[in-house]
BALOBA-1460 file (C-alpha; in Angstrom, 3 decimals):
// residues 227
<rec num="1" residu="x" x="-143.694" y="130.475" z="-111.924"/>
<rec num="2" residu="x" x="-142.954" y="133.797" z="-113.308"/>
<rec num="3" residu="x" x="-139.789" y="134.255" z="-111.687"/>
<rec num="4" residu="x" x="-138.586" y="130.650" z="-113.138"/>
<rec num="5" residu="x" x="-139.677" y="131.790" z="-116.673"/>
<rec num="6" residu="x" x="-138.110" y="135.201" z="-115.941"/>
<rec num="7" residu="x" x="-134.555" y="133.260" z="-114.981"/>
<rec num="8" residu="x" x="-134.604" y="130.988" z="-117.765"/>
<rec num="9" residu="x" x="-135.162" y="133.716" z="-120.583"/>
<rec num="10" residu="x" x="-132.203" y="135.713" z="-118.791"/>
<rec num="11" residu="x" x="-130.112" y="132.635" z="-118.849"/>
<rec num="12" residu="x" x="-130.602" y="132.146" z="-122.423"/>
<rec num="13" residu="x" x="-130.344" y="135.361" z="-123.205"/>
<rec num="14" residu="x" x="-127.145" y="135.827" z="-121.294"/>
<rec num="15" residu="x" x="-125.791" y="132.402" z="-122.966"/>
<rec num="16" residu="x" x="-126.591" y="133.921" z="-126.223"/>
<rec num="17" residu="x" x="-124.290" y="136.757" z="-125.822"/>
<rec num="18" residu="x" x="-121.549" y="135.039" z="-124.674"/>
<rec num="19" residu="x" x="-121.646" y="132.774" z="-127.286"/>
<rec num="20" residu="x" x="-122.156" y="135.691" z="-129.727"/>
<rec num="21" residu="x" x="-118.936" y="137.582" z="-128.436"/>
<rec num="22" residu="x" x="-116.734" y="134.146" z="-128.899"/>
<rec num="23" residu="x" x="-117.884" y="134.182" z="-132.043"/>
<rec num="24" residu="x" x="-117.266" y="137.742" z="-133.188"/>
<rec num="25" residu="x" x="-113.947" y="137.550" z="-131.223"/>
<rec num="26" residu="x" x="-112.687" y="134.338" z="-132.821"/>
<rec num="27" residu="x" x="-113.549" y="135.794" z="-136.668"/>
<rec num="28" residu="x" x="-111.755" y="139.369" z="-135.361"/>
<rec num="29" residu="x" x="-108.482" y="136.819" z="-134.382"/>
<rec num="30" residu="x" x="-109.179" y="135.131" z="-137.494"/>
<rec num="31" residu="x" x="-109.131" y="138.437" z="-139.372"/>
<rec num="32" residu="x" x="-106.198" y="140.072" z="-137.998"/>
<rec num="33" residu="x" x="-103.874" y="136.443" z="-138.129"/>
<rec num="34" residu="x" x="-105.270" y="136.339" z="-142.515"/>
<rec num="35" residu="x" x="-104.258" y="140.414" z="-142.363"/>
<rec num="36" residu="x" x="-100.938" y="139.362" z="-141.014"/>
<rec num="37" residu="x" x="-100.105" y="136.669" z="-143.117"/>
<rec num="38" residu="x" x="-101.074" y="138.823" z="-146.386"/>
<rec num="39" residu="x" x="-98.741" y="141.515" z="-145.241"/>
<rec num="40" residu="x" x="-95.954" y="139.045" z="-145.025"/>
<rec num="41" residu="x" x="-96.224" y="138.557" z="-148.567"/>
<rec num="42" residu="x" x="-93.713" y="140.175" z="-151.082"/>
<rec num="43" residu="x" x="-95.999" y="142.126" z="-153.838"/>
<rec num="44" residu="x" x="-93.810" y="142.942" z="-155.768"/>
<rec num="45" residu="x" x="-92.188" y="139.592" z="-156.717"/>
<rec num="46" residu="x" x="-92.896" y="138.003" z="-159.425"/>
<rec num="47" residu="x" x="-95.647" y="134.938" z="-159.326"/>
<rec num="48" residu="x" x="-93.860" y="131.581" z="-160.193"/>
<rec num="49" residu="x" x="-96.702" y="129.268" z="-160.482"/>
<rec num="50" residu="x" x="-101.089" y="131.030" z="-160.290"/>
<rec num="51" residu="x" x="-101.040" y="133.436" z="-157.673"/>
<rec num="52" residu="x" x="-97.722" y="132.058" z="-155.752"/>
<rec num="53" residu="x" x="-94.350" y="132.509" z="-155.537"/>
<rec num="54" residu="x" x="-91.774" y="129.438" z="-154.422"/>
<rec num="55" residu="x" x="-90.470" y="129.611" z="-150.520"/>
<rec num="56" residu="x" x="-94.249" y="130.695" z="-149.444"/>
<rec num="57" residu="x" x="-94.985" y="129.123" z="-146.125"/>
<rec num="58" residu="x" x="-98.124" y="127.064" z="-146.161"/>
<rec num="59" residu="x" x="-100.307" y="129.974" z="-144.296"/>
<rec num="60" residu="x" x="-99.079" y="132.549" z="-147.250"/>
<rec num="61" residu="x" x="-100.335" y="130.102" z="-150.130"/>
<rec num="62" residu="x" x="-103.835" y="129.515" z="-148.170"/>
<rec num="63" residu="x" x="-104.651" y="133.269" z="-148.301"/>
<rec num="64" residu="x" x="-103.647" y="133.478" z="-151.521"/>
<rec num="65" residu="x" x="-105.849" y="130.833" z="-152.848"/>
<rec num="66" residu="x" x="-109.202" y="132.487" z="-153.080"/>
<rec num="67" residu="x" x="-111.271" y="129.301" z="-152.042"/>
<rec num="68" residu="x" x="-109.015" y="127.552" z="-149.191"/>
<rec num="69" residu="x" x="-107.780" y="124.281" z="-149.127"/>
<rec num="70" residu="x" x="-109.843" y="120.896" z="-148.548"/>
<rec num="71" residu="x" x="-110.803" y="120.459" z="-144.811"/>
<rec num="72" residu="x" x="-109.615" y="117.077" z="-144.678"/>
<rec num="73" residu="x" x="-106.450" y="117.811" z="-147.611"/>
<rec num="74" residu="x" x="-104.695" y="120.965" z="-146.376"/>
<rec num="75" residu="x" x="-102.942" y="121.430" z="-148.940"/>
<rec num="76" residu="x" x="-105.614" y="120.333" z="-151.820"/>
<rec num="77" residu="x" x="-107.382" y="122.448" z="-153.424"/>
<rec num="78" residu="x" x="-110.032" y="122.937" z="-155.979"/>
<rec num="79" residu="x" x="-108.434" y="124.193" z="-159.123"/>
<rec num="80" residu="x" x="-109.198" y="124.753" z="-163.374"/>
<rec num="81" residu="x" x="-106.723" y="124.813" z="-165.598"/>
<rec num="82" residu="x" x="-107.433" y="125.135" z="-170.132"/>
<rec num="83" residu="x" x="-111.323" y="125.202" z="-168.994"/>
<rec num="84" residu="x" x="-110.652" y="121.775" z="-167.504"/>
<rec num="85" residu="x" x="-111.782" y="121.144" z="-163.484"/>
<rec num="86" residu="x" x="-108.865" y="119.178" z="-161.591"/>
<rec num="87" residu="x" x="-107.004" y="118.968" z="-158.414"/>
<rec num="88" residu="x" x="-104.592" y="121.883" z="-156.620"/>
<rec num="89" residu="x" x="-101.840" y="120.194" z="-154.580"/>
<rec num="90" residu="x" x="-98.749" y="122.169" z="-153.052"/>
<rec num="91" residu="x" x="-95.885" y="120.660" z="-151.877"/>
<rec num="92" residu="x" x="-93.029" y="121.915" z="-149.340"/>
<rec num="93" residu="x" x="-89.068" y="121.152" z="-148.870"/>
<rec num="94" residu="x" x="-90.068" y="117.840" z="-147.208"/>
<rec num="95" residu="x" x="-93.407" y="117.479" z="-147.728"/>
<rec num="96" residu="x" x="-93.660" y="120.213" z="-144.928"/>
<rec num="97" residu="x" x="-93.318" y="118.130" z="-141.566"/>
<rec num="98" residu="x" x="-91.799" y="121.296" z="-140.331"/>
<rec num="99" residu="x" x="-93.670" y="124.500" z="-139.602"/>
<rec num="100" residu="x" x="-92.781" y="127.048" z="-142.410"/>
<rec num="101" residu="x" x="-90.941" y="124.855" z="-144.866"/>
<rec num="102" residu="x" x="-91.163" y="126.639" z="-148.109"/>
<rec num="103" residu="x" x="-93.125" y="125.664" z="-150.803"/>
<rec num="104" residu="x" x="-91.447" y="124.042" z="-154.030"/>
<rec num="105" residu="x" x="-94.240" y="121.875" z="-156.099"/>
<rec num="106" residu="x" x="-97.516" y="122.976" z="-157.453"/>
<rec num="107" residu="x" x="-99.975" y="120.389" z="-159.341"/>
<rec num="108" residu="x" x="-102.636" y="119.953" z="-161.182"/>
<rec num="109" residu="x" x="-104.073" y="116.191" z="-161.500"/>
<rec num="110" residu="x" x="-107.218" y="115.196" z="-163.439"/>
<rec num="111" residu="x" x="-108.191" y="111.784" z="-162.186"/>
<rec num="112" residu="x" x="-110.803" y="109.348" z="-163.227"/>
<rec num="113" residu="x" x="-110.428" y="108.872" z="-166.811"/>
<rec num="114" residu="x" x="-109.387" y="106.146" z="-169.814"/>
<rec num="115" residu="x" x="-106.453" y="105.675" z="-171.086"/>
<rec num="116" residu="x" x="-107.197" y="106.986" z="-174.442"/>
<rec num="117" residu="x" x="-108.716" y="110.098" z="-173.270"/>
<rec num="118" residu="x" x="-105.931" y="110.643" z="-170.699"/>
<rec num="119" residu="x" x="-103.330" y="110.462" z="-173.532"/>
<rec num="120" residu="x" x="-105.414" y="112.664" z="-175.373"/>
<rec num="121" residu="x" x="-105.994" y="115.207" z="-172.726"/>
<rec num="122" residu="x" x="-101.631" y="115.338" z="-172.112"/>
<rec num="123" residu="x" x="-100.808" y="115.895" z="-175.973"/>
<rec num="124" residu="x" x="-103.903" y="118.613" z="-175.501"/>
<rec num="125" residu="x" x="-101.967" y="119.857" z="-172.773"/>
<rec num="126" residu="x" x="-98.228" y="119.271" z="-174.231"/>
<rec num="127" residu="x" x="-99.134" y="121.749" z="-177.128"/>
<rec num="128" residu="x" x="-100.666" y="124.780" z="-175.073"/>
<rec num="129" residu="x" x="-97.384" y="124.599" z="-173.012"/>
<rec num="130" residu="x" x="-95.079" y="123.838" z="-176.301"/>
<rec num="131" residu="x" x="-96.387" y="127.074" z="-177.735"/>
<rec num="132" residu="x" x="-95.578" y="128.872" z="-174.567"/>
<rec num="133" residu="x" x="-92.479" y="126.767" z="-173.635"/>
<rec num="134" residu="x" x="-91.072" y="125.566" z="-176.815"/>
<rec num="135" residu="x" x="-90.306" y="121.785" z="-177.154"/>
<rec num="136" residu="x" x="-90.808" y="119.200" z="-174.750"/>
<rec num="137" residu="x" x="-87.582" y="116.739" z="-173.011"/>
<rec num="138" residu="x" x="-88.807" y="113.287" z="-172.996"/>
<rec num="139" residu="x" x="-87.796" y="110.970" z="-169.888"/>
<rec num="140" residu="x" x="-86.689" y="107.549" z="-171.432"/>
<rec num="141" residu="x" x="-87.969" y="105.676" z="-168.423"/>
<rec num="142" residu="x" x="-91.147" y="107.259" z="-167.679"/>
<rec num="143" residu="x" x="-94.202" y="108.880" z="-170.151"/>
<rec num="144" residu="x" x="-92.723" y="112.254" z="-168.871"/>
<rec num="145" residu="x" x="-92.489" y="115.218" z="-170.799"/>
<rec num="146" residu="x" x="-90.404" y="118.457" z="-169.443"/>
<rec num="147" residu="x" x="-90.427" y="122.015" z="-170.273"/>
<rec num="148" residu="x" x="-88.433" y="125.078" z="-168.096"/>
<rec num="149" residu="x" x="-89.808" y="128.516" z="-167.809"/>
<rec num="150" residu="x" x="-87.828" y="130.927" z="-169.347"/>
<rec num="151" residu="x" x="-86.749" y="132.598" z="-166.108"/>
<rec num="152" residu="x" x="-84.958" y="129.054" z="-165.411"/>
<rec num="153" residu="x" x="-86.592" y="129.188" z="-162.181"/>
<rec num="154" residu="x" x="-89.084" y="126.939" z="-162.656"/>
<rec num="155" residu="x" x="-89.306" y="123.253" z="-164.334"/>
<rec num="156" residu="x" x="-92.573" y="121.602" z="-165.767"/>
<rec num="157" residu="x" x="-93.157" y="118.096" z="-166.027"/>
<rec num="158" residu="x" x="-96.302" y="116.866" z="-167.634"/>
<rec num="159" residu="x" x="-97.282" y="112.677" z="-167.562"/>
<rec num="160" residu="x" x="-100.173" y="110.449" z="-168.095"/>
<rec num="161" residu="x" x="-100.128" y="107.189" z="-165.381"/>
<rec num="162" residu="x" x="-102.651" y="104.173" z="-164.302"/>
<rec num="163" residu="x" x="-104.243" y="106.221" z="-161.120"/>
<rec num="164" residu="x" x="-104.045" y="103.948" z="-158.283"/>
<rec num="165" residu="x" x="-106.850" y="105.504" z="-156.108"/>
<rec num="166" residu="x" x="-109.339" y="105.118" z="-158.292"/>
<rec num="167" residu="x" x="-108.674" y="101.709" z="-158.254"/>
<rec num="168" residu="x" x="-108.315" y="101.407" z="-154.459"/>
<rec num="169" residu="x" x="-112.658" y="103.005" z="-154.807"/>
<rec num="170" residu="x" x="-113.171" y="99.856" z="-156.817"/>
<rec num="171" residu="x" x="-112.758" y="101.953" z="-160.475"/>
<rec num="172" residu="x" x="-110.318" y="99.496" z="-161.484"/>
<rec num="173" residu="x" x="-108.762" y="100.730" z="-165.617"/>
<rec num="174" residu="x" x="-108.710" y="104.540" z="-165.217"/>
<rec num="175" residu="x" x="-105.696" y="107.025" z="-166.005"/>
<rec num="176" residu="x" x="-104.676" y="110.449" z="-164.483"/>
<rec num="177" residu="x" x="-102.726" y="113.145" z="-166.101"/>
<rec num="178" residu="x" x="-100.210" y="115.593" z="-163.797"/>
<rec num="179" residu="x" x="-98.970" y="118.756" z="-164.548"/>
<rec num="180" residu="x" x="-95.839" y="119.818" z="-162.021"/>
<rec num="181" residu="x" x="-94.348" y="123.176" z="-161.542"/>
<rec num="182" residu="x" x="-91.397" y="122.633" z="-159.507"/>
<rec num="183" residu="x" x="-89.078" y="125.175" z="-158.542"/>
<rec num="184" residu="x" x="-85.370" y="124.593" z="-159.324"/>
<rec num="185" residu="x" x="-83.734" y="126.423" z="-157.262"/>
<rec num="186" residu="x" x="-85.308" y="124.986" z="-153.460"/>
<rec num="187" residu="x" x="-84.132" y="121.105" z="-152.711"/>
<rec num="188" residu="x" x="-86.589" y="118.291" z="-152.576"/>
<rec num="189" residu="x" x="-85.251" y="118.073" z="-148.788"/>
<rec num="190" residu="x" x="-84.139" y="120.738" z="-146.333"/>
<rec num="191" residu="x" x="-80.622" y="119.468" z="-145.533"/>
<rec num="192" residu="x" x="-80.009" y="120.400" z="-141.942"/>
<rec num="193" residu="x" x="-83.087" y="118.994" z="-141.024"/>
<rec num="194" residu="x" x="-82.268" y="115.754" z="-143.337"/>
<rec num="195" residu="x" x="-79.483" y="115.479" z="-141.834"/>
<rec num="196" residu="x" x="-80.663" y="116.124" z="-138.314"/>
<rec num="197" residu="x" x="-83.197" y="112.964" z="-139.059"/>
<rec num="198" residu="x" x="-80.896" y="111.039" z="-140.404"/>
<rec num="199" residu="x" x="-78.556" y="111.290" z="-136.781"/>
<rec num="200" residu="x" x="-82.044" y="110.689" z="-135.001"/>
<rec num="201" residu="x" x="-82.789" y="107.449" z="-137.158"/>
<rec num="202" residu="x" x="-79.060" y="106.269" z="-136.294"/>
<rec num="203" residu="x" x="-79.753" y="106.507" z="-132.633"/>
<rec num="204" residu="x" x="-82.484" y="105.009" z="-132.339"/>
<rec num="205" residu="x" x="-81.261" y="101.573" z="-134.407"/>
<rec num="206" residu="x" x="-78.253" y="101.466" z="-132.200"/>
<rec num="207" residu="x" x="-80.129" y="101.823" z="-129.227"/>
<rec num="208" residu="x" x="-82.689" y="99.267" z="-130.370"/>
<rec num="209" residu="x" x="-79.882" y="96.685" z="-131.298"/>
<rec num="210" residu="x" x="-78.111" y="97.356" z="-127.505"/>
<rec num="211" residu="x" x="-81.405" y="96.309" z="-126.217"/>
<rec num="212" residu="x" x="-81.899" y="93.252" z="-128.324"/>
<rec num="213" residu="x" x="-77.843" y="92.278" z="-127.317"/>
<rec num="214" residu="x" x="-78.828" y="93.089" z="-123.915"/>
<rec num="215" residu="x" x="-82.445" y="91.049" z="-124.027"/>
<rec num="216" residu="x" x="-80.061" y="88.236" z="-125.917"/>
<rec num="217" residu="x" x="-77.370" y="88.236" z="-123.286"/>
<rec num="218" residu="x" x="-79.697" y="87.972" z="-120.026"/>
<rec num="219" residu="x" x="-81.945" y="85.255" z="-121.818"/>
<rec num="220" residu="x" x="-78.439" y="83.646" z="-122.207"/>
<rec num="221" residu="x" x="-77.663" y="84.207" z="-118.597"/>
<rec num="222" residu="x" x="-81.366" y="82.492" z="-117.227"/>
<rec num="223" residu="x" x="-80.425" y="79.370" z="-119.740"/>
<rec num="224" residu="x" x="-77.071" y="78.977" z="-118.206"/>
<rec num="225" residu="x" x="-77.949" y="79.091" z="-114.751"/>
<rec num="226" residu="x" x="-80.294" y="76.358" z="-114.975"/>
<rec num="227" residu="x" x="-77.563" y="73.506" z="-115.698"/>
């Protein structure tokens, strides 16, 4: 009886450790890949939008984000921007199917609210950056209003819309307000790669119409030789 106690505490014991050493190795892997990544970063460049500079790959603009992104958002973020709480999203040369694509969009959204206060909340917003930026462009087909930095590298955009998710959770009536940075120099689509899916999407439409002709021409076939 002794002995079987004596094996079981060893077991658990020896369980214990092993699961202790996993541990401490995965955080030391974990430690050394974040130590990595940081070094990769240019310190001496300027920042172009918080604590980020455009072209970061998505593993450069997690470590620099104090806080991480949202487990099931990976590239959303909690963020606070004129002493207001809102939403962080990045976006990459497009949207980032590819490992590495460089990053091109930051936003802030606050979600949730009325019309009247979201309209309030952009003019709010429109004269902090007006002071900063000068005056605003207005889009004559959307409630848009754009500044650039100074620097030219960077172009802000700043709107008020009806937010659509809230509705889909049933809070039918409420307004968001969206603040881009956007860098102007990066495209809105890598163009090899573009074009690379664009040769893929050809193939496979011709290949599914030669297998439609060739479904059509042996159903033809089985009809004939039955007269």
């Amino acid at each position: 009886m002794f002995k079987l106690k004596y094996r079981k505490t060893m077991f658990a014991a020896v369980c214990l450790a092993v699961v202790c050493f996993l541990f401490i190795a995965d955080h030391y892997q974990d430690a050394e890949l974040k130590a990595a990544v940081l070094e990769s970063i240019d310190k001496d460049r300027a920042r172009d939008f918080r604590n980020i500079y455009w072209g970061m790959t998505r593993a450069q603009v997690e470590v620099s984000e104090a806080w991480g992104p949202d487990e099931l958002a990976p590239d959303t973020y909690d963020g606070k921007i004129f002493g207001k709480k809102c939403s962080l999203y990045y976006l990459y040369v497009d949207g980032g199917p590819i490992k590495d694509q460089p990053l091109r969009t930051g936003m802030y959204r606050f979600d949730g609210l009325e019309k009247s206060e979201a309209f309030a909340l952009k003019v709010q917003i429109a004269s902090i950056l007006a002071d900063k930026y000068g005056v605003y462009r207005i889009s004559s087909k959307e409630p848009t209003w754009y500044w650039n930095t100074r620097d030219g590298k960077t172009s802000i955009s700043l709107s008020h819309n009806y937010d659509k998710y809230e509705a889909l959770r049933g809070n039918s009536g409420k307004y968001g307000v969206s603040i881009h940075y956007s860098s102007t120099e990066l495209p809105v689509r890598d163009p090899v790669h573009f074009a690379k899916k664009e040769k893929e999407n050809k193939a496979k439409k011709q290949a599914e119409l030669a297998q439609r002709r060739e479904a059509a021409r042996q159903k033809y076939e089985a009809a004939a030789s039955n007269f």
